[in-house]
RODRENTI-147183 format. One line per field, with one value per residue (C-alpha): residue number from 1; x, y, z. Coordinates in Angstrom, 2 decimals. Example, Ala and Ser with C-alpha at 12.3 -4.5 7.8 and 13.67 -1.06 7.14 Angstrom:
% residues 2
n <- c(1_2)
x <- c(12.30_13.67)
y <- c(-4.50_-1.06)
z <- c(7.80_7.14)
This chain:
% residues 401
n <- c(1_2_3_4_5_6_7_8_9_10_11_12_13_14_15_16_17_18_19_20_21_22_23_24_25_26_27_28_29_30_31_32_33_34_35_36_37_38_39_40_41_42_43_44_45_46_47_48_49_50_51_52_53_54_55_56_57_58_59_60_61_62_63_64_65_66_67_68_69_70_71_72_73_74_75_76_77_78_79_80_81_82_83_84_85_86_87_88_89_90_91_92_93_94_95_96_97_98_99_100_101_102_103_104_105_106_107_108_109_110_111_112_113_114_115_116_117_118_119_120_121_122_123_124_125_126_127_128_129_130_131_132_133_134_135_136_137_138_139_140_141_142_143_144_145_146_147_148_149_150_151_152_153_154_155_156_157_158_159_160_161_162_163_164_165_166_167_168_169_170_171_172_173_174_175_176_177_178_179_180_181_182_183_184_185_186_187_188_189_190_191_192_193_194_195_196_197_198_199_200_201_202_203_204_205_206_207_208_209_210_211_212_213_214_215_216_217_218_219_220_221_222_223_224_225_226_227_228_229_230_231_232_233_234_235_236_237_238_239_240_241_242_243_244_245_246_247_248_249_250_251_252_253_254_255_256_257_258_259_260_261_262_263_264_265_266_267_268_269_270_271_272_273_274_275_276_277_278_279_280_281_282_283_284_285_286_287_288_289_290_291_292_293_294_295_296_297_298_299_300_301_302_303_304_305_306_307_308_309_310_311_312_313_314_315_316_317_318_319_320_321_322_323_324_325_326_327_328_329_330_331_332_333_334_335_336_337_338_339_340_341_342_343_344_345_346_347_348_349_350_351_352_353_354_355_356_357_358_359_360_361_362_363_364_365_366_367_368_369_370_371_372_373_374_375_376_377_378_379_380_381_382_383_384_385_386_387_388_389_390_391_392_393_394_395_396_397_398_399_400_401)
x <- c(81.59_84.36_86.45_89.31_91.33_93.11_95.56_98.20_98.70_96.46_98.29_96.58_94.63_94.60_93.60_95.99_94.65_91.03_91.77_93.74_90.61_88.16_90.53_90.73_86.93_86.05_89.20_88.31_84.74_84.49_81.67_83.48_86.45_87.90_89.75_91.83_94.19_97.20_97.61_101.35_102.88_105.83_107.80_108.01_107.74_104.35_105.09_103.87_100.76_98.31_96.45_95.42_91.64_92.29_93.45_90.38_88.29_89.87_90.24_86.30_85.66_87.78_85.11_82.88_84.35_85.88_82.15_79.19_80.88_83.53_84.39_86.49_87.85_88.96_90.41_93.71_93.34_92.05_94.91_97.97_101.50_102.55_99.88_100.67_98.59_98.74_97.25_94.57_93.86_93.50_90.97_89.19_89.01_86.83_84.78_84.08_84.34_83.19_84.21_87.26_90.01_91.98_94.70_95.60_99.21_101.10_103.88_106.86_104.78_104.29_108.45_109.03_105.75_108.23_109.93_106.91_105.79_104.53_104.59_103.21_99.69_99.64_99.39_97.66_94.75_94.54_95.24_96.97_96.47_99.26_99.01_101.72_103.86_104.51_108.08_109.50_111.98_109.25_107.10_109.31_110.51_106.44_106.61_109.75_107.73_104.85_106.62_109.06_105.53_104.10_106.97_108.03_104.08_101.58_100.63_97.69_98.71_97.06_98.59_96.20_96.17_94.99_93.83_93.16_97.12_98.32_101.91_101.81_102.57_101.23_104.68_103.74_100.80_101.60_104.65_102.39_99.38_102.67_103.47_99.77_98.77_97.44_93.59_93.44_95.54_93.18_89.23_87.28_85.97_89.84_90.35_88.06_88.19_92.18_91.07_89.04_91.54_94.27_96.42_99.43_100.39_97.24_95.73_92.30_90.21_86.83_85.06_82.64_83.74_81.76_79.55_82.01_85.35_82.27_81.20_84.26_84.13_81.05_81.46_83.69_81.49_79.60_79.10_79.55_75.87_74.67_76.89_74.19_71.14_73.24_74.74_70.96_69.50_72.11_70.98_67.17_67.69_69.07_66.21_64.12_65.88_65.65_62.44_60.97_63.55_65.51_69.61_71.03_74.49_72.59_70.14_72.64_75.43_72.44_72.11_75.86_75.79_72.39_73.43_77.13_76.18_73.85_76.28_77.02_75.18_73.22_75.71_78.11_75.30_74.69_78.14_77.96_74.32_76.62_79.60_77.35_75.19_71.67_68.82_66.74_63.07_61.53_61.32_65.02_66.19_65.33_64.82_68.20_66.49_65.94_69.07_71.22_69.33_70.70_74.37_74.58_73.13_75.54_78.64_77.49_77.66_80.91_82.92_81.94_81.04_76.93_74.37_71.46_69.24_71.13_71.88_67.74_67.08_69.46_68.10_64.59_65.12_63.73_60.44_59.80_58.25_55.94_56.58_58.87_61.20_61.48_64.87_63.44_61.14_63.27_65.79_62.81_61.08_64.40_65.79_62.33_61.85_65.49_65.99_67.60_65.44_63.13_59.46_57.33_54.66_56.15_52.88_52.63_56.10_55.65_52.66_54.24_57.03_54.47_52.84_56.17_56.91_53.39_53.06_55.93_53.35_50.99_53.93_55.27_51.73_51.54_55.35_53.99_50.53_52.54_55.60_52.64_50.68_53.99_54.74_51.45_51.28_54.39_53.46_56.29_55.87_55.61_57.64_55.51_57.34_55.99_51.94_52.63_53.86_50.83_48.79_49.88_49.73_46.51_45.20_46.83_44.84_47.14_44.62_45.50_46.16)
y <- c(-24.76_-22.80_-20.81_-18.70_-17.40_-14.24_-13.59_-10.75_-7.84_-5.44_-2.75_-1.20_-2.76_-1.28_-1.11_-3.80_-6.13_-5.48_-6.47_-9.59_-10.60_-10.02_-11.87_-14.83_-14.76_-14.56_-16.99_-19.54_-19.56_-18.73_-18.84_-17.30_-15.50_-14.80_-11.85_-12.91_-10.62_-11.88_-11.04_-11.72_-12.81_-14.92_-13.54_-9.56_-7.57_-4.98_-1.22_0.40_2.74_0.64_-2.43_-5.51_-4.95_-1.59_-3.85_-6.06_-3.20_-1.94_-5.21_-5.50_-2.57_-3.78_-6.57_-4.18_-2.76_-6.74_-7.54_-9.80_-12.93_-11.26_-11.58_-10.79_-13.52_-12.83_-16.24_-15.61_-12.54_-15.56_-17.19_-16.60_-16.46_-16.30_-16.58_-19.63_-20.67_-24.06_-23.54_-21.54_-23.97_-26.47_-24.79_-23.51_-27.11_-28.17_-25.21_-25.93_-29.98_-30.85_-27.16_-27.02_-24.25_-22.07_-20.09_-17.00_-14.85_-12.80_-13.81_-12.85_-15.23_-17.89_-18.22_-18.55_-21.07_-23.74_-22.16_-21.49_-22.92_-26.91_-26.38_-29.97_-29.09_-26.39_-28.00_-31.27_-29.15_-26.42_-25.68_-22.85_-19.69_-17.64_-14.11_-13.72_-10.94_-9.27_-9.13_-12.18_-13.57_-13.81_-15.82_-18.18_-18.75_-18.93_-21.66_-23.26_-23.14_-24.54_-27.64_-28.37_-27.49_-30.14_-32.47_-32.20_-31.87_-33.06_-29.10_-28.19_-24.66_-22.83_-19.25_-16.39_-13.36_-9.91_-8.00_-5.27_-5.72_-2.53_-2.93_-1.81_-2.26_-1.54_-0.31_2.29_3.16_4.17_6.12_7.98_8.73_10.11_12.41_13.99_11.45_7.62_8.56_7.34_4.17_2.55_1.77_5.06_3.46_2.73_5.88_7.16_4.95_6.01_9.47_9.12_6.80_9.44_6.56_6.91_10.29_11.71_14.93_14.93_17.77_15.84_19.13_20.89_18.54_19.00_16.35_14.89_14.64_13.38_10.34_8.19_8.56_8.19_5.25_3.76_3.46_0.59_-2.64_-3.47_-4.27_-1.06_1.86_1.60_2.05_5.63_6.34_6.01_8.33_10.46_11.25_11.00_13.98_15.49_15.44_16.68_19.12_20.73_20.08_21.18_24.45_22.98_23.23_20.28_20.44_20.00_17.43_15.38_15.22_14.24_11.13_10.39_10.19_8.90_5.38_5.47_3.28_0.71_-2.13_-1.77_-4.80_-3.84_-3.65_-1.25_0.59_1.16_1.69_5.38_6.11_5.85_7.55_10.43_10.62_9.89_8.89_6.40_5.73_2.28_1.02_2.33_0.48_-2.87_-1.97_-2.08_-0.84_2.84_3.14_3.64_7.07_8.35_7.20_8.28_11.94_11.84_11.11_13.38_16.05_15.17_14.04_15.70_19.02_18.81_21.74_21.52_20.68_17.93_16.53_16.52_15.19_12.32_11.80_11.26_9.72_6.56_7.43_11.06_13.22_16.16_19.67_18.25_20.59_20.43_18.46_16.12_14.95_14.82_12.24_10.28_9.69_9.35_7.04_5.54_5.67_5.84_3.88_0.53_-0.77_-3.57_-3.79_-6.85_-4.09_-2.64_-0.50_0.90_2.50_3.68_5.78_7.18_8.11_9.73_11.11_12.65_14.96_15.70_17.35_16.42_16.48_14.36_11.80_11.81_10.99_8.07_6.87_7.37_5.48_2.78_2.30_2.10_-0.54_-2.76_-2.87_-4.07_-6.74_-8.04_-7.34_-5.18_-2.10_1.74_4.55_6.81_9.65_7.68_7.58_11.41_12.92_10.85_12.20_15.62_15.69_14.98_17.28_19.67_18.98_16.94_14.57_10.64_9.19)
z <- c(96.23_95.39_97.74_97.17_99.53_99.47_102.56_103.30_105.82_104.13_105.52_103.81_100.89_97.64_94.27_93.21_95.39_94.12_90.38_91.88_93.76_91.01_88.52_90.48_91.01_86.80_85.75_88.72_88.59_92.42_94.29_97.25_97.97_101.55_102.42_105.13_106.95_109.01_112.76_112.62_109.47_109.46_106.68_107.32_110.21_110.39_110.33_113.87_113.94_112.89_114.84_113.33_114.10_111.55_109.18_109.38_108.77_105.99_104.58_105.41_103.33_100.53_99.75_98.34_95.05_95.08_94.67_96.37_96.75_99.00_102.25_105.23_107.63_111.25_111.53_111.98_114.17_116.71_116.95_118.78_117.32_113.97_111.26_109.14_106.15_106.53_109.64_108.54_105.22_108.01_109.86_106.75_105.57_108.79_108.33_104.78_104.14_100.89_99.03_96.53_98.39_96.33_97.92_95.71_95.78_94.18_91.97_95.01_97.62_94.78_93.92_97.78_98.25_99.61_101.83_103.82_106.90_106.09_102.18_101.99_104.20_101.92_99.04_100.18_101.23_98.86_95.04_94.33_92.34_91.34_89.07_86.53_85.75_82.94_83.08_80.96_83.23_86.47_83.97_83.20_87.00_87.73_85.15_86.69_90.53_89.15_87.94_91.04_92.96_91.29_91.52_95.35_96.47_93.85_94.05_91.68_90.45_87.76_86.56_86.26_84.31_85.47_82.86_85.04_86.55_88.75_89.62_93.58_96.58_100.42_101.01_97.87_99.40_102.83_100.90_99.35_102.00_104.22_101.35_101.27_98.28_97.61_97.68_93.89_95.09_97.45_97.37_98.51_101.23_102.55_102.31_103.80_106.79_106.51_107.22_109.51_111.76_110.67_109.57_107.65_108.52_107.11_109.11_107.96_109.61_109.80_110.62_107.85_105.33_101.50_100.82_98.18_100.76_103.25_101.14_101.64_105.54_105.04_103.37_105.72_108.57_106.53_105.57_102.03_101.34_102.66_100.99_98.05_100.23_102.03_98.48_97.17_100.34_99.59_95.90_97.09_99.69_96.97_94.67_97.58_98.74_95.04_94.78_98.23_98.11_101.41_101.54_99.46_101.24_104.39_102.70_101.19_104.49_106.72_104.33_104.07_108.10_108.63_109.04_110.61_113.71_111.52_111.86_115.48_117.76_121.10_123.57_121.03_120.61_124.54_124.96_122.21_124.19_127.50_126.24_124.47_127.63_125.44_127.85_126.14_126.82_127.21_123.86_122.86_125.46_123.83_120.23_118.47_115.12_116.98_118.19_115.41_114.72_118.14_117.88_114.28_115.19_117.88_115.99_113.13_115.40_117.64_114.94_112.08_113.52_111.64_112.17_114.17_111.54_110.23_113.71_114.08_110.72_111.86_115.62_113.95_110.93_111.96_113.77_112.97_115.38_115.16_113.97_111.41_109.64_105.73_106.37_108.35_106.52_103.26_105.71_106.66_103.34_100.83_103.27_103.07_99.01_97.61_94.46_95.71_98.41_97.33_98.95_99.19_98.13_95.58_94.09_97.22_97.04_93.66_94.84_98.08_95.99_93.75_96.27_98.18_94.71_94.60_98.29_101.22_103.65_102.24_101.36_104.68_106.11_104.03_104.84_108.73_107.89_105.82_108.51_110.88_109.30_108.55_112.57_113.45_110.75_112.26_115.74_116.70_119.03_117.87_118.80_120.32_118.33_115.36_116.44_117.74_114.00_112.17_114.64_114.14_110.66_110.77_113.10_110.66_108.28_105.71_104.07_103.63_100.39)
């Protein structure tokens, strides 16, 4: 296995850092690359105003447009004192044994390698990527480093190109998100999660926000592998919401929101049910799946300021309930049939989708009956609220499929 990786302050990440990361992952051949952020780096001192657990998350959300093989590392935001690499490379080698370690940088890092903390562990334990410039003078000192490198400590370095090369710093950045601009300098989910923490000078209002300066806050409230499920929900409600004659701004923000507390665990979750005051029934209590649907309608509405109706189609996105407005039932079933889940039973999506453009009633009977069905096969409890809107739908009349 190959594993690259890619340290700094990320304070923040940017777009420069994302073409870095995806050149080293084509020219290298890696099968991994680890974002790791530094807690206290030993060669500059960290601007004020934002924590090192901020930096993990934006460096978090940086992995997605970096692509599938990326991740972040809290390994050095463990460890007390400065954050040396050789340190780290040490404990990355235990964690990984038998895989090949490359440790990427910049060209600036690369011509002061040895004068870094243990230049020797460095190099004994990892090989060492290094991007070029495109000024001709850097170029030739990279070429002058990589031989004394090689010469003092039997380095392996290898000089990469970046095709894609942006010219740009973090200091840049933050200079320009304290001026009012940088949202084309950093991944949208950075900034949105830069908004949102009102880093940087920025003065987001978060209140009654359009659905297109919602979707990178939006954004940042996920993991990497699910902004194309909300992004796919998002266009799904949508559809709908054309379709069935229901508000698309109101379809389409319920969607952006509808999963901000997915990636919290059980006890952060309890903590938002506390701090919101939400009273949870038996089965919430132990169910983490149910539980997101509660803290997400509650921070749609606190934070974001949402309506009624898109703080209900949130709340019961997840087990539906009877009397279900039109907006409710176009959260349930898009987050339900939007383009990029996958389905063991895949005909049987293609007909409820079918079947939801045919008649939103009879589709959301059929997303009940199906939902239903799947939890006894795998003998997990039912939401009442779930039993209760199949129930009523039939009483109404709706017919099954």
């Amino acid at each position: 296995m190959r594993i690259g990786i890619f340290g700094g302050t990320f304070n923040p990440p940017h777009n420069g850092h994302v073409t870095m990361a995806r050149a080293a992952m084509t020219q290298l051949e890696l099968d991994k690359i680890l974002i790791v952020p530094a807690c206290v780096p030993p060669h500059k001192p960290l601007p004020s105003g934002v924590t090192a657990g901020q930096r993990y998350d934006m460096a978090a959300l940086m992995a997605a447009p970096v692509g599938r093989c990326a991740e972040v590392s809290d390994i050095e935001l463990h460890r007390t004192g400065k954050s040396y690499t050789s340190d780290t490379l040490l404990q990355l080698r235990q964690e990984y044994p038998g895989a090949e370690l490359w440790l990427l940088m910049g060209s600036d890092m690369f011509l002061s390698l040895h004068t870094w903390h243990e230049p020797e562990t460095i190099c004994r334990i990892a090989r060492i990527a290094a991007f070029r410039r495109v000024e001709e003078d850097i170029r030739a000192a990279m070429e002058q480093q990589k031989q004394l490198l090689e010469q003092w400590y039997q380095a392996q370095v290898t000089l990469l190109e970046n095709p894609e090369l942006i010219e740009l710093s973090s200091t840049d950045v933050r200079a320009a998100l304290a001026e009012g601009g940088g949202r084309n300098l950093v991944p949208a989910a950075v900034w949105g999660y830069i908004q949102r923490e009102h880093l940087y000078g920025t003065t987001t209002d978060l209140k009654h926000l359009t659905p297109d300066a919602l979707r990178p806050i939006a954004m940042s409230y996920l993991k990497p592998k699910r902004m194309a499920h909300v992004l796919g929900t998002e266009g799904e409600a949508a559809r709908l919401a054309r379709r069935f004659g229901a508000d698309e701004t109101e379809a389409r923000v319920a969607a952006l929101l509808h999963d901000c507390t997915k990636k919290l665990d059980m006890a952060q979750q309890l903590a938002l049910c506390r701090q919101y005051g939400l009273e949870l029934d038996e089965l919430e209590q132990q169910a983490l799946k149910l539980l997101h649907s509660r803290t997400g309608a509650a921070i749609a509405r606190e934070v974001f300021g949402v309506s009624d109706a898109v703080y209900s189609a949130i709340r019961f996105h997840t087990t539906g309930k009877p009397h279900m407005t039109p907006l409710e039932k176009i959260l349930y079933l898009a987050d339900y049939i939007e383009p990029s889940r996958e389905f063991a039973d895949e005909p049987a999506v293609v007909k409820l989708r079918q079947t939801v453009y045919e008649d939103l009633d009879r589709g959301m009977l059929l997303g009940l009956t199906m939902t239903i069905e799947e939890m006894r096969e795998m003998g997990n409890p039912i939401h009442h609220l779930t039993l209760d809107a199949q129930r009523y739908l039939i009483e109404q009349g709706v017919k099954q499929v």
